[in-house]
C-alpha positions as CSV (number, residue, x, y, z in Angstrom):
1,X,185.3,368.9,-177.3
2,X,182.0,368.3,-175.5
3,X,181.5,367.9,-171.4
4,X,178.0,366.5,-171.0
5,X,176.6,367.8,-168.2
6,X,173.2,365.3,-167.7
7,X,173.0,362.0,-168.3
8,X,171.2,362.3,-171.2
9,X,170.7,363.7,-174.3
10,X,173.9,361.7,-176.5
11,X,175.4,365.4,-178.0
12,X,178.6,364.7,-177.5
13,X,178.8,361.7,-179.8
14,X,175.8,362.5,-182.3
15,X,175.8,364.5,-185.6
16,X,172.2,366.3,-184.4
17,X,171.8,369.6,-183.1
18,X,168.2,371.2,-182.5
19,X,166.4,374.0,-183.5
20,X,163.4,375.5,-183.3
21,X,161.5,378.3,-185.5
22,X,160.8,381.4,-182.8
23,X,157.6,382.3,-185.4
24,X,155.9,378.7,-186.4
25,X,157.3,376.7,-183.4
26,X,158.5,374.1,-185.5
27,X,161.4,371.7,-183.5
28,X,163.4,370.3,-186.0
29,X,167.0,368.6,-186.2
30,X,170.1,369.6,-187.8
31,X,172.4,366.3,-189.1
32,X,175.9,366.8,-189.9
33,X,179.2,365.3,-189.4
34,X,181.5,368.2,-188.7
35,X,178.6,368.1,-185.5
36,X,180.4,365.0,-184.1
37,X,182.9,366.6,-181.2
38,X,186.2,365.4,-181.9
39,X,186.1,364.3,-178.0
40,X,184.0,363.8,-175.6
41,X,184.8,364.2,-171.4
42,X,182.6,362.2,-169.4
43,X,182.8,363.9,-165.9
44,X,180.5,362.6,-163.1
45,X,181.5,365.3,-161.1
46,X,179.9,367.9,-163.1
47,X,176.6,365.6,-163.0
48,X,176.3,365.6,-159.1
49,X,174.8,368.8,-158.6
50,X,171.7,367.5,-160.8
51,X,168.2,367.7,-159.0
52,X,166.0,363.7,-159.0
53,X,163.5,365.2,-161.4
54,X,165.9,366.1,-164.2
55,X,168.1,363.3,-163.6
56,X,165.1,361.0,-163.8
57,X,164.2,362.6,-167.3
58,X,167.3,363.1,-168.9
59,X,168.2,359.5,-168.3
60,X,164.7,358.4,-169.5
61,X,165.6,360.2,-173.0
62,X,168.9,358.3,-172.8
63,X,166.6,355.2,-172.4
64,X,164.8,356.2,-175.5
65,X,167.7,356.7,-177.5
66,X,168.5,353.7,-177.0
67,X,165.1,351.7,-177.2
68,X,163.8,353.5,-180.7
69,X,167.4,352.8,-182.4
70,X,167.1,349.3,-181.5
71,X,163.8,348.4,-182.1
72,X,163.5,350.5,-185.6
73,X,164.6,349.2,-189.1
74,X,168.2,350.4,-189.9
75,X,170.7,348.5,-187.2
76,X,173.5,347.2,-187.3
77,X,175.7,344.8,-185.0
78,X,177.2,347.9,-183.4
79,X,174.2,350.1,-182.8
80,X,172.7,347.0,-181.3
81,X,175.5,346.5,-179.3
82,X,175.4,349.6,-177.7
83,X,171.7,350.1,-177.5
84,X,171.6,346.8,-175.4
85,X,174.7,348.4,-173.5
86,X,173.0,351.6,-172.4
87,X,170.0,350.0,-171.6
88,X,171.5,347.5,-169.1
89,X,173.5,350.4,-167.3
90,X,170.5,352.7,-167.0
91,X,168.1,350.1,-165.6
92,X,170.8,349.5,-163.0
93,X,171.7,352.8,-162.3
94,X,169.1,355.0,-162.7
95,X,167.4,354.8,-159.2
96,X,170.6,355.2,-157.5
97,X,171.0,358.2,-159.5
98,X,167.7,359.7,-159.1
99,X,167.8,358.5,-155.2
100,X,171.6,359.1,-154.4
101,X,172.8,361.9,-156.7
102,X,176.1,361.9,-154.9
103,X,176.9,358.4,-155.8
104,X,179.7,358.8,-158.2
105,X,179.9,355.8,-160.0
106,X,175.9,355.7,-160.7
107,X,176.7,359.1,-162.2
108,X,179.6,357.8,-164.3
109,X,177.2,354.6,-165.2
110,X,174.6,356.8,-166.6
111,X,177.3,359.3,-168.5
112,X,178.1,355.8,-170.1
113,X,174.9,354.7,-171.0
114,X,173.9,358.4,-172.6
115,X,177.1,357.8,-174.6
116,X,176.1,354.4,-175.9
117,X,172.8,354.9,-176.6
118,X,173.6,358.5,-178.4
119,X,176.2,356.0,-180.4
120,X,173.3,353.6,-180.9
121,X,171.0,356.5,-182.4
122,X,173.1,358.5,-184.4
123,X,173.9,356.0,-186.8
124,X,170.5,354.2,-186.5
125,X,168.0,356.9,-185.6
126,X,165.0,357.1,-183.1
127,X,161.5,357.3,-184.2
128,X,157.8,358.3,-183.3
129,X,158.8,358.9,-179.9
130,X,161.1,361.8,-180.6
131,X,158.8,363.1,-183.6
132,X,155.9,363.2,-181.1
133,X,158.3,364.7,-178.2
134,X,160.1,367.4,-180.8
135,X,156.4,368.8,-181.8
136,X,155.5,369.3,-177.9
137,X,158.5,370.8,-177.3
138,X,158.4,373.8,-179.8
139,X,154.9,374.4,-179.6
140,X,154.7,374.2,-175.7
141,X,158.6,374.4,-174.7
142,X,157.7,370.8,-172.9
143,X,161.3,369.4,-171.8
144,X,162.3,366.9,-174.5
145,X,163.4,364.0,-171.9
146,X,160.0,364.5,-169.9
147,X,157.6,364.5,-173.4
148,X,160.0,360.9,-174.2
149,X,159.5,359.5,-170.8
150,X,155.9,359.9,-171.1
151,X,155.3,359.2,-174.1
152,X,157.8,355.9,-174.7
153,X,155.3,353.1,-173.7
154,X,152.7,354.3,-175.9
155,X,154.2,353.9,-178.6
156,X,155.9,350.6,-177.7
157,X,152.3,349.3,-177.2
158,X,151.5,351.0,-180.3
159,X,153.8,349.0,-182.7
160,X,152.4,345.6,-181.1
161,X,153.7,342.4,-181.7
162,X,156.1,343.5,-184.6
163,X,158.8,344.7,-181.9
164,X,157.8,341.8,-179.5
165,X,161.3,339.5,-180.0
166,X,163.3,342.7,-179.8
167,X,161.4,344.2,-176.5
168,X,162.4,340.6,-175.4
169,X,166.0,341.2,-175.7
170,X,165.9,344.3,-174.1
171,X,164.0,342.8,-171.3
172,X,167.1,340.4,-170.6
173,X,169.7,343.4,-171.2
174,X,167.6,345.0,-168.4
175,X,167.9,342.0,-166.2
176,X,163.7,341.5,-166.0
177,X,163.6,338.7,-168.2
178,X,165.7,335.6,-169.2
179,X,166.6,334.1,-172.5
180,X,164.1,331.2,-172.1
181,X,161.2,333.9,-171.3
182,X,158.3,334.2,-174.4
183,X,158.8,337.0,-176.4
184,X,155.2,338.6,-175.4
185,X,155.7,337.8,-171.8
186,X,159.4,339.6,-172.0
187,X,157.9,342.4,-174.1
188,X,155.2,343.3,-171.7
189,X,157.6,343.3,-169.0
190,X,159.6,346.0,-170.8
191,X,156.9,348.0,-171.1
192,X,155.7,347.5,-167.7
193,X,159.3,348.4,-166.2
194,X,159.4,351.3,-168.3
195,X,155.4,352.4,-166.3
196,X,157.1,351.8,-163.3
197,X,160.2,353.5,-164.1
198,X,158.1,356.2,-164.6
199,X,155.8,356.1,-161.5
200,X,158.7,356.2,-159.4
201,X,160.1,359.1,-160.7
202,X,156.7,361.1,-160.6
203,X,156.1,361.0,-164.3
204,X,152.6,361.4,-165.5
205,X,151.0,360.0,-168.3
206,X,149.5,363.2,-169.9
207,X,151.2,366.3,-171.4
208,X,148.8,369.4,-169.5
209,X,150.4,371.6,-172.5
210,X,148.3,370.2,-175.4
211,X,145.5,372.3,-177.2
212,X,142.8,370.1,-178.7
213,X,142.9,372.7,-181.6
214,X,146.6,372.1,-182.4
215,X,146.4,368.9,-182.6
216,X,146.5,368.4,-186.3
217,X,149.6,371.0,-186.6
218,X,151.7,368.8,-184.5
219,X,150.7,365.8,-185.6
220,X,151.8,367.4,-189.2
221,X,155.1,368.2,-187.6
222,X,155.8,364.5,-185.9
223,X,154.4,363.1,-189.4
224,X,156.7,365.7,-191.4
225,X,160.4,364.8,-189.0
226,X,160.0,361.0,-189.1
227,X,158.6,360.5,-192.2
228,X,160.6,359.1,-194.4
229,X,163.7,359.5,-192.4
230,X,162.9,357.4,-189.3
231,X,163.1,353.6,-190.0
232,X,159.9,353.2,-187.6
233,X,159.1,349.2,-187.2
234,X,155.2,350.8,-188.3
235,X,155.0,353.4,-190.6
236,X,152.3,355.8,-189.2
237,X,150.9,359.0,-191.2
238,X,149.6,362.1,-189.6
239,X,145.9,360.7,-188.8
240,X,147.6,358.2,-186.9
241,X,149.8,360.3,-185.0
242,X,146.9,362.5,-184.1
243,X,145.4,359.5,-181.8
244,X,148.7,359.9,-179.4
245,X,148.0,363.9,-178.7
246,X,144.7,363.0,-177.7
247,X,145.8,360.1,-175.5
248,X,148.4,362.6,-173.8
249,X,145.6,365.1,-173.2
250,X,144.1,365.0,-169.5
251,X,141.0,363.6,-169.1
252,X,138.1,366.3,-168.3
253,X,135.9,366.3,-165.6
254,X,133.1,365.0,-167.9
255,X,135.2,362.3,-169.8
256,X,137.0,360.4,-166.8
257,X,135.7,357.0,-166.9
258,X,134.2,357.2,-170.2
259,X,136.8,354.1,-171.3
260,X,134.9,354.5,-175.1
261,X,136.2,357.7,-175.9
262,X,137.1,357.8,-179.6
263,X,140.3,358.7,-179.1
264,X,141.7,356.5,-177.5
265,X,143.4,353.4,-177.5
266,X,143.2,350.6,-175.1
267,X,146.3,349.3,-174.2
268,X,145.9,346.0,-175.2
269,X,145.4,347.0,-179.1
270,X,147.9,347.8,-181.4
271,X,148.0,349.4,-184.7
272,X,149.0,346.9,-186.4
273,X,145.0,345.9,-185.9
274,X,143.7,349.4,-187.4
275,X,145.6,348.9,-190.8
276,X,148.2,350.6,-190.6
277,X,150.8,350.1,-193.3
278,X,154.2,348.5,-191.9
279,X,157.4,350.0,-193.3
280,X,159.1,347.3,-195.1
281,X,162.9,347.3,-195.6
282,X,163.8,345.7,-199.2
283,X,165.2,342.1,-198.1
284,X,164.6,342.7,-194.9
285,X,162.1,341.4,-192.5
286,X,161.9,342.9,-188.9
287,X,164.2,340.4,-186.9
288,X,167.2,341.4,-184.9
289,X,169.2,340.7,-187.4
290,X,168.3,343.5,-189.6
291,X,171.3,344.5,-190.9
292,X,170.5,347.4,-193.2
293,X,171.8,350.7,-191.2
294,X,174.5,352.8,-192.6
């Protein structure tokens, strides 16, 4: 039996448990299915006592569960389902939450929506998000729904156009779009609510953690959880993945304003325009209607 007590990570319904190596600080995941907790108590009551800043995160790495499973390679009608699910109830719950932790039934939303999107994830994975996040967090013990919240509309920028129609219908599950909106114009307003999420809940854009001179160890670690396992809508190695530490590192004094730093990405450009190889599942194209998880 499992009582979640945030809102949140998806344990009580997912095979995963984490671990991480005291000596290398390695973060890596555990899959099993006698992990699965037979049930699973979803108290609000035991959520109420949770301060805005971790109720903010924890149901920004719900958000992310359910995002990466939905926009990656290996769904099916279910996870979709319940990725769509989870994303509607946080976007209309969250604030209350993070505003109003006493409000019961915003509690009991956002208990829901960490169950649906840990449903949606478990079965259909996450992605460079959470490989990014995991290396941070052994390396600099950065909390896991923090490095996701920051780090989320990066990568959704990152993947470009090839997640456009599925950003779309998350933008209409979130209630910021309608089904008649273009897919680029919904798109950007997912990522744009997701900023703003984040703005209101004092989230930052950088991680202060990051070494310059460990960069190519984590990006190693990232590159060595999701790859091949994570059914990423682009496939990004290692050199890739190095780009996002940099972008998470705060500016210096001597580099603010210098907009050609070569290390970073504008957020108009995607990878798809620095030949990066697209994951391709046999039969399937990229669509909604990939129906290849298991």
């Amino acid at each position: 039996m499992a009582v979640p007590t945030t809102a949140g990570t998806g344990s009580e319904t997912t095979l995963a448990t984490v671990i991480t190596d005291a000596q290398t600080r390695y973060k890596y995941a555990i899959n099993d299915f006698p992990l699965i907790p037979r049930y699973a108590v979803l108290d609000p009551k035991v959520t109420l006592s949770l301060p805005p800043f971790i109720t903010a995160a924890t149901g920004m790495d719900a958000l992310t569960h359910a995002v990466e499973a939905y926009i990656g390679n290996s769904t099916t009608y279910g996870t979709r389902q319940d990725a769509l699910l989870a994303v509607k109830l946080i976007f209309e719950n969250i604030d209350t939450a993070y505003n109003d932790g006493g409000n019961v039934e915003a509690r009991r939303n956002m208990l829901h929506a960490s169950f649906y999107a840990g449903c949606a994830f478990t079965k259909s994975y996450v992605g460079y998000v959470h490989a990014i996040a995991l290396s941070l967090g052994g390396e600099y013990n950065v909390p896991h729904g923090l490095a996701n919240a920051v780090i989320l509309p990066m990568l959704l920028e990152a993947y470009g156009e090839k997640i456009h129609k599925k950003l779309a219908r998350l933008a209409v599950a979130a209630g910021i779009a309608d089904e008649d909106t273009p897919c680029g114009e919904a798109a950007g307003r997912f990522i744009q609510a997701v900023k703003d999420m984040k703005k209101r809940f004092g989230i930052g854009d950088h991680i202060p953690e990051i070494q310059e001179t460990d960069i190519p160890k984590l990006a190693h670690y990232a590159d060595k959880e999701a790859n091949p396992l994570y059914p990423v809508p682009v496939l990004m190695g290692a050199p890739e993945l190095e780009r996002f530490y940099y972008m998470l590192m705060p500016e210096s004094d001597e580099d603010a304003g210098n907009e050609g730093a070569k290390n970073e990405v504008s957020e108009n450009e995607s990878f798809e325009n620095r030949n990066v190889t697209e994951m391709k599942t046999p039969g399937k194209g990229a669509d909604e209607d990939d129906r290849t998880g298991n």
